[in-house]
Every structure is written in C-alpha cells, then in structure tokens.
N, C-alpha and C positions, 0 to 999 in steps of 0.2 A: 489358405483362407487368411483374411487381417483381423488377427485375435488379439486382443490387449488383457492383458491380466492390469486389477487395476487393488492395490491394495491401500485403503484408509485408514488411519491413525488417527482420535482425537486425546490428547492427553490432560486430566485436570491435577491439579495442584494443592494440595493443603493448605486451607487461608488466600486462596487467591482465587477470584472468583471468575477469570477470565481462562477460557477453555484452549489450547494451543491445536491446530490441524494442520494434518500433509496431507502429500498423497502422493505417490508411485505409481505409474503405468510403466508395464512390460510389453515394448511390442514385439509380439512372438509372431506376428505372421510377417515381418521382415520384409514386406512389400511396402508398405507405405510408409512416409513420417507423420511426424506427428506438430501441427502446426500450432496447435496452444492448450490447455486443459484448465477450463475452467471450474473453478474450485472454489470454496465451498460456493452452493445454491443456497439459500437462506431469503426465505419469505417474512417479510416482517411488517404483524399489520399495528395499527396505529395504538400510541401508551397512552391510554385515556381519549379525550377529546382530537379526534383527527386536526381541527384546527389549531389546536395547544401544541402540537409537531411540532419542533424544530433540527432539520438535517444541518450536520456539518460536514463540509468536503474542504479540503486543503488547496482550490484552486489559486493560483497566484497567493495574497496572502490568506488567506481565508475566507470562504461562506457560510454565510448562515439561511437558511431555505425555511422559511416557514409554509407550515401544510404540505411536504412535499406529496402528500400523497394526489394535490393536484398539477403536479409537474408532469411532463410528458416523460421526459429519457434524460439522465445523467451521466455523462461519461468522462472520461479520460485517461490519458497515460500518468503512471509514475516514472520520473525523472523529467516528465515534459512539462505537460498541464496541471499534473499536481507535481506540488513541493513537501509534499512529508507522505507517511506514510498510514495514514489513520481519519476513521471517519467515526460522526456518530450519529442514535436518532433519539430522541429525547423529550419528554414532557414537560414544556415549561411551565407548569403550572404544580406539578406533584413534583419535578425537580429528578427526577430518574430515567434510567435510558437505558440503552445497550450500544457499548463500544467495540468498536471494528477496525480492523489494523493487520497489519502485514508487518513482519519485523524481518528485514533485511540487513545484518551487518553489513553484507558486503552487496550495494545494490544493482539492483535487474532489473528489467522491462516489464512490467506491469501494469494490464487496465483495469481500471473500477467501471462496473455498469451498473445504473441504479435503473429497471425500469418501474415506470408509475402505475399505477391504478387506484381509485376512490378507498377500497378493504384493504390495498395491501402495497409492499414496493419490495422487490427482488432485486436481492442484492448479490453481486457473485464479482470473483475476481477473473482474471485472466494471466494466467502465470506460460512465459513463453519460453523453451528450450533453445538452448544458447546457439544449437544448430536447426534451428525451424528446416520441417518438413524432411530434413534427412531421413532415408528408410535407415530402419538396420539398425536404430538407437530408443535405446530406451530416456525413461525422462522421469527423474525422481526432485522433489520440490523440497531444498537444502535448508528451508526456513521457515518459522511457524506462520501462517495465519490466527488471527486472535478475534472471538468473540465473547464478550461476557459484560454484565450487569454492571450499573455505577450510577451513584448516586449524586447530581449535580446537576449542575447547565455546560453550556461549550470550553467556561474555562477551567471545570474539572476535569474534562474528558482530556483536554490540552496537559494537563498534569500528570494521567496516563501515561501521554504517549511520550513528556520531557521525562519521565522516571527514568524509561528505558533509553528512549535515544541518547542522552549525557553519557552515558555508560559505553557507547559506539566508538567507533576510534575515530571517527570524524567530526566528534564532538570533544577530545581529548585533549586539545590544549586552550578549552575554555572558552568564555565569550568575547568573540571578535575585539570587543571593545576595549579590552584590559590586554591585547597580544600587543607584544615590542616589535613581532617577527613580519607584521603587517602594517604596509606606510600611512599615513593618516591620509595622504588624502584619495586613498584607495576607500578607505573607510568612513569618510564626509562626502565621496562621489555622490552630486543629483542625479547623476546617469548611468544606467548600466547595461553592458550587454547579455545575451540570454540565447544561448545555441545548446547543442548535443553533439555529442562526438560520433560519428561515423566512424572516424579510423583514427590514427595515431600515428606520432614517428617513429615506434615500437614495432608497425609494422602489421598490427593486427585489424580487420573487420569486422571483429564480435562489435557489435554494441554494448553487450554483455561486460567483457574486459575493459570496456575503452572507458566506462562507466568504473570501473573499477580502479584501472589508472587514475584516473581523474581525483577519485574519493581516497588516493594515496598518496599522493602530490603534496609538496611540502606548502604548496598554495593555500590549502585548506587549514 
C-alpha cells in the first residue's frame, strides 16, 4: 500500500509572536514519489472591513492588492515570479495584520497560492523535493514557514521580513550600493536580464543546487 507517515511541528517563541512550521512525510509504501506537499493550509478571513484589506505579494517589486478577497486566484513561484520570500494581509484602517513567510537561507522552489472567496482567502505554500516524484524517498521541509500577528501597513510587514533576511549570507556584504567588489556600471544598468538556472558548469540538474550555486557566487 502508499502509506505516508506525515509528522508536524509548530514551534512558538518567547516575545515573538510569529509561529515557525514544518513538516515531514515518510513514504513507507516505497511505490510512489512524492511530487510537492503543500503546507501549511491557512484560511483567512477578512480584518475588519473586507474592503479596508490590503494583500502584499513580492511579485517583481512589489503589490499591493486591495479587497483581495475579490480577486479570483494568486499565484507564483519563488525564485521566479516572486522575489523575496514573505506576504501579508492587513487592515488599513485599524493598521494590524497577519504575516506570512518562508525563511529559506539557502533557497528552493516554491509556490504561493492564494485562492479567493467573498468570507475568506486560503493560503498554502508548496514546498517541492529536490528529487520530485522519486519513489523510495522520503521528503522533510529543512526551513521554517512563518505565520504571526503585526502591527502596521506593508512597510512594517517589509521590516519583518529585512530583520531576518540581512542576517542571510546573501545579504552579508551589505547594500549593493556601498560594495567596491561591484562595478558601477553594473549597478547604474537601465537594463537587466532575468533567467533561472536549469543546470550549471558544475554539472548538476537540481534546480534546487543550481539555486544554491548561484546564491554562493562571489557575484552576489
């Protein structure tokens, strides 16, 4: 038979009001893989006035969604169509919200789906095993997800999530703009290009590593 043992973790914190989640599947029946496990499900219905909503998603540089609870479907990848790793949903009018976030030091393939409804919007991630589909392998989630309460509009929530990202090693030699190690007119370019690594001279096909390569590169 295809039996998944599937065990959950939420962990809270002393003075920190944002809640950290995993999760672990064992797959013990060894015949199938396992192609994504979406994680956490979280219904969330409207803070105050449904139209006082406002969602933040990290597409390109940022949105801001007011009412999303009249949108249809929100989607996309992290490391593609989003650029960071953190959303929120929020009352502009009482100024409080609930922030959401994945904290990946070392980053992976990940989709956000947000879908809609008038009462409510579900929200879940999609966390994908570095060997999609392989039978025979188990698939354990090596980084928190994050949900928890905050007090602000979009550019608190953004304060959130610069705490912890400066702290990353890919934020470790500071803001672009004060580095010697980066030519100026790499960093006055109007134009830039914008791909994802399939493979590597290294040799590998993870997406997974090649994302990892990349985020280790003395380019960054």
């Amino acid at each position: 038979n295809a039996v998944l043992d599937v065990a959950v973790t939420v962990t809270l914190r002393a003075d920190d009001p944002l809640s950290y989640w995993r999760i672990g599947v064992r797959n013990r029946g060894r015949r199938y893989g396992i192609e994504r496990v979406r994680f956490p499900l979280l219904n969330l219905a409207p803070i105050g006035e449904p139209e006082d909503n406002v969602l933040i998603v990290p597409r390109s540089r940022g949105r801001l969604i007011e009412n999303p609870f009249k949108q249809r479907k929100i989607q996309g990848y992290y490391t593609c169509e989003f650029e960071m790793q953190f959303q929120a949903l929020y009352d502009s009018q009482r100024r409080n919200g609930i922030y959401l976030a994945t904290q990946q030091s070392d980053p992976c393939l990940t989709q956000l789906q947000i879908s809609c409804l008038p009462s409510e919007i579900a929200w879940q991630v999609s966390h994908f095993p570095p060997n999609i589909t392989f039978a025979d392998e188990d698939f354990t989630i090596t980084y928190d997800t994050v949900a928890g309460p905050f007090q602000g509009d979009w550019f608190d929530a953004c304060q959130i999530y610069r705490k912890w990202a400066i702290k990353q090693f890919w934020c470790e030699k500071g803001p672009l703009s004060r580095r010697d190690d980066i030519p100026k007119w790499y960093k006055e370019a109007p134009l830039y290009f914008y791909t994802t690594f399939n493979d590597s001279a290294q040799g590998t096909h993870s997406m997974d590593e090649n994302l990892q390569i990349a985020a280790r590169s003395r380019s960054w």
